[in-house]
C-alpha angles and dihedrals in degrees: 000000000000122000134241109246091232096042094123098024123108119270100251110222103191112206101226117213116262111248118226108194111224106252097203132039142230109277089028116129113238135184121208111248094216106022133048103252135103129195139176113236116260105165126000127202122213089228139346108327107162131089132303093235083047095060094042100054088066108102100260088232092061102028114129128235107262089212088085137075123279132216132218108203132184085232129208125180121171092279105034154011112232139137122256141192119231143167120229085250092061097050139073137184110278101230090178082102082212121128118246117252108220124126102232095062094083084052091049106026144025127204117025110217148151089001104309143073127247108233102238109254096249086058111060122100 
């Protein structure tokens, strides 16, 4: 009688990740919980996907889990359009009902409605 490979050797009990579900989508509107600024979804990451130097950069009172998902958001406040980079538990759902004004939305997405954007076909994956 033959072996297992393996027969000896410690069972292996792999930890797998939590999985946190992306509570909003790509063309949602979303408002920052902390900081005045709002943005539509244009890309989400299951989890924390920037720089280190990024990351640390972030105050250590207020830095988010990295074990979230991320957003990344075509971005407005009262002064500028820019994109910006934010975890779930830094976003809430923009009730304002009002479009973003950011010049790269007519290049991503088409109709505004109902508080969120349409990818534009080309774009899906």
């Amino acid at each position: 009688m033959s072996r297992h490979p393996t027969a000896g050797l410690p069972a292996r009990n792999p930890v797998a990740p939590s999985i946190v579900a992306a509570r909003f989508g790509i063309g949602e509107v979303v408002r920052h919980r902390m900081f005045d600024f709002r943005g539509v979804i244009f890309d989400v990451d299951p989890s924390f996907a920037n720089s280190e130097e990024w990351y640390e950069a972030i105050p250590e009172g207020i830095r988010p889990d990295r074990d979230q998902p991320f957003y990344h958001l075509l971005a407005e406040n009262t002064e500028s359009s820019y994109v910006a980079y934010v975890s779930q538990q830094n976003l809430v759902p923009d009730d304002s009902d009002e479009p973003v004004d950011h010049p790269a939305i007519a290049g991503l997405f088409t109709d505004y409605e109902d508080g969120r954007y349409r990818l534009r076909p080309v774009h899906r994956h």
